[in-house]
C-alpha positions in Angstrom: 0.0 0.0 0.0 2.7 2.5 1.0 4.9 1.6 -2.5 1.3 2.4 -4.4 0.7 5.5 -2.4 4.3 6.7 -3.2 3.8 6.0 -6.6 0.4 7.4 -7.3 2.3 10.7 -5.5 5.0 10.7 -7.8 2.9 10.2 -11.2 0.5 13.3 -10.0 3.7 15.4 -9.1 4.9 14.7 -12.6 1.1 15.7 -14.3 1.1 18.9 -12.2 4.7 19.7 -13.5 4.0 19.1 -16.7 0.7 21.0 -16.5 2.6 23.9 -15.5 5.5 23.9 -18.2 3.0 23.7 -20.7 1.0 26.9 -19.2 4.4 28.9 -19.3 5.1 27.9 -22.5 1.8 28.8 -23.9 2.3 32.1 -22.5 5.2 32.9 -23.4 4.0 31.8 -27.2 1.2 34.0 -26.8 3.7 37.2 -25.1 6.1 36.5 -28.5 3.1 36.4 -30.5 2.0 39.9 -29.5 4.7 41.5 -29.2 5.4 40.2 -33.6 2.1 42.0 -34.0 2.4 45.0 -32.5 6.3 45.1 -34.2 4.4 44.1 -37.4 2.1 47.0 -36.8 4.4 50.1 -36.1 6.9 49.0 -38.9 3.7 49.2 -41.0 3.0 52.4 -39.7 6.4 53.7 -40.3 6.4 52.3 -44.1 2.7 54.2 -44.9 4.5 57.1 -43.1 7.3 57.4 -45.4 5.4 56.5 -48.7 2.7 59.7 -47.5 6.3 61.9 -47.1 7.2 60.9 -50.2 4.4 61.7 -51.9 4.0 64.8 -50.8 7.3 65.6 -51.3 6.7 65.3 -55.3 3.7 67.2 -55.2 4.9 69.9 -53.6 7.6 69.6 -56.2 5.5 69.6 -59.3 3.4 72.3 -57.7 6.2 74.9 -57.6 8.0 73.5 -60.8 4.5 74.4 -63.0 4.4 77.9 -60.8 7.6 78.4 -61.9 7.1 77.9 -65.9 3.5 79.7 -65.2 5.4 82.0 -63.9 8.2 82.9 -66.7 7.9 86.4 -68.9 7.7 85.7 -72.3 8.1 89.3 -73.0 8.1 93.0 -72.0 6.4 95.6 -74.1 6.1 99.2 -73.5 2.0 100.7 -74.2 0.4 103.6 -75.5 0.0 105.4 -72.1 4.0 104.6 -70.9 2.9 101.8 -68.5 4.2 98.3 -69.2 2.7 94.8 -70.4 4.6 91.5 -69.0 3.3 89.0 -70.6 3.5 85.1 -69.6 2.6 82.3 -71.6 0.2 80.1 -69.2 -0.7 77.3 -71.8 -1.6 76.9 -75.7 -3.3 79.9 -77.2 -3.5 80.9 -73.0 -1.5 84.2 -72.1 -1.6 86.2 -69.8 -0.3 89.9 -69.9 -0.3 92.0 -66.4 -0.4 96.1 -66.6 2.4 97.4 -64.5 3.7 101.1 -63.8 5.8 102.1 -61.1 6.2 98.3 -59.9 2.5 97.9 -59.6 0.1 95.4 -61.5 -2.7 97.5 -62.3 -4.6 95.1 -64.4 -4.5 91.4 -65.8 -5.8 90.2 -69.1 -5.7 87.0 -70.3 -6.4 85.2 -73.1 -7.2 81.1 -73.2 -8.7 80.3 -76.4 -10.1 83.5 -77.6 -8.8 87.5 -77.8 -9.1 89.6 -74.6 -9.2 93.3 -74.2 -9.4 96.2 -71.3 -10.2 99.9 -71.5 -7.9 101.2 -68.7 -9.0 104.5 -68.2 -9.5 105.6 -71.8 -6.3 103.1 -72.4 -7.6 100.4 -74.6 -5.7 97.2 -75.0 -6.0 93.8 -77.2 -4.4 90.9 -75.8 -4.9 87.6 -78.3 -4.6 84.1 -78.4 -1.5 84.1 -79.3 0.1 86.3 -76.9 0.1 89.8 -79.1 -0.2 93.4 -77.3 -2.0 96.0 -79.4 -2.6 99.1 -77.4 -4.2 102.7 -77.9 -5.7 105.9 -76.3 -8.6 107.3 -77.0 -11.6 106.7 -79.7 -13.9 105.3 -77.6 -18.1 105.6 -78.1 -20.8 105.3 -75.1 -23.5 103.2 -76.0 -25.8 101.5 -76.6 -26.2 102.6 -79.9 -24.2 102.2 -83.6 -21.2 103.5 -84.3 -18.3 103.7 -87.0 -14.9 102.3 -86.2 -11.6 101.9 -87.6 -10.6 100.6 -90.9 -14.7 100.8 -91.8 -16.3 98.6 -89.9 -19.5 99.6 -87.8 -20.5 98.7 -84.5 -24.1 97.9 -82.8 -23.9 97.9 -79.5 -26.7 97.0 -76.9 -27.4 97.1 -73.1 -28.6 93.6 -72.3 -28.4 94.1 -68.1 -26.4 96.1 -65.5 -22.7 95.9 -67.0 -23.7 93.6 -70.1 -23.3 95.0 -73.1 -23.0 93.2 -76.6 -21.1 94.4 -79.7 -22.2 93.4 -83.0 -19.6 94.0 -85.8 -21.1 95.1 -88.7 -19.5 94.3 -92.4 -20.3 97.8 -95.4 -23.8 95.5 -96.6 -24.6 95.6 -93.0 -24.2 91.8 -92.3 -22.9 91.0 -88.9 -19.4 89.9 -88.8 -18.6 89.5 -85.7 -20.0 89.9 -82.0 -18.3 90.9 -78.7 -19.8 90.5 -75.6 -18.6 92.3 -72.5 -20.2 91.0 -69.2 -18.9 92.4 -66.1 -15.5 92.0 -67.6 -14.3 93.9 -70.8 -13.9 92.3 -74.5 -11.5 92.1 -77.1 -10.8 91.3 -80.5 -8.8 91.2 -83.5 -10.7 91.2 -87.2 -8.8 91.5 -90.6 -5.7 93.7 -88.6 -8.4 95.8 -86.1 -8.3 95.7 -83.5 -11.4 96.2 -80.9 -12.3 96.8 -77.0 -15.7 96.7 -75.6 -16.1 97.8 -72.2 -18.4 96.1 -69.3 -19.4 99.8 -69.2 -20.4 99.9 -72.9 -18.0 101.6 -74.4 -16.1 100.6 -77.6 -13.3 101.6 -79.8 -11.6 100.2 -82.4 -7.6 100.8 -83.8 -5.5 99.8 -87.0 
């Protein structure tokens, strides 16, 4: 009885020991296990970090490379009134000429697609779609009504709202040629070597 006793102790001595080894080593599996996770997780964090860095870094690049080219004179040219043009080619058939005098931009035209012009205080200017400055003082008529202009042509202009006028350039059978419309913003345009400004203001004039 005693030897059976003694060995019954001994086998449940042995289970509990066992029992145990296997607990600690589950733990520590589990303690390794996390701790590869959460490693796993903050690399990841770090590599999404640096790839967001990165691509901001090359936008930011792009950004002032394109600000920079957008931002290059094509050309200086002195106007009718002694103030200066400086124009800058944005795009294709887009330009963009700024009025300066004394180190000042009094006024921006800009042309994407189409002609532009400005009356500037009885200054009238034609910027076009391909980044030419024609400038001239003077010559301009109030409307609405119809008026002769330079090199022949004749000009119908109408009121159609609160600085919105309309322009229609009339050919010597009276057909209409051309129109120009001028809302809130002035109008420009070049026709067969004239050049024409109507004004938000309705006011027109026209230059060879």
């Amino acid at each position: 009885m005693t030897t059976r006793r003694a060995r019954r102790s001994v086998r449940s001595a042995t289970l509990v020991a066992v029992a145990a080894a296997a607990v600690l080593s589950m733990t520590a599996c589990q303690s390794a296990g996390g701790d590869a996770a959460s490693g796993q997780g903050k690399a990841g964090s770090v590599s999404t970090a640096r790839l967001a860095d990165t691509s901001g870094d090359r936008s930011t690049a792009e950004v002032q490379i394109a600000s920079s080219k957008a931002a290059s004179p094509v050309r200086k040219q002195t106007l009718a009134d002694g103030s200066t043009a400086v124009i800058r080619k944005i795009g294709t058939q887009h330009y963009r000429a700024e009025i300066v005098s004394n180190g000042d931009v009094l006024a921006t035209l800009e042309a994407n697609g189409k002609d532009a012009g400005l009356d500037a205080n009885d200054m009238f200017v034609v910027l076009t779609l391909d980044g030419q400055v024609h400038s001239w003082l003077g010559g301009g008529h109030s409307g609405p009504g119809t008026f002769e202009l330079a090199g022949g042509w004749k000009a119908k202009v109408t009121q159609l709202g609160d600085l919105h006028y309309r322009a229609e350039i009339l050919g010597l059978d009276g057909s209409v040629m051309g129109t120009l419309e001028a809302d809130e913003q002035d109008a420009g345009l070049v026709a067969n070597g004239i050049y024409i400004v109507l004004s938000a203001g309705g006011v027109i004039s026209a230059h060879e």
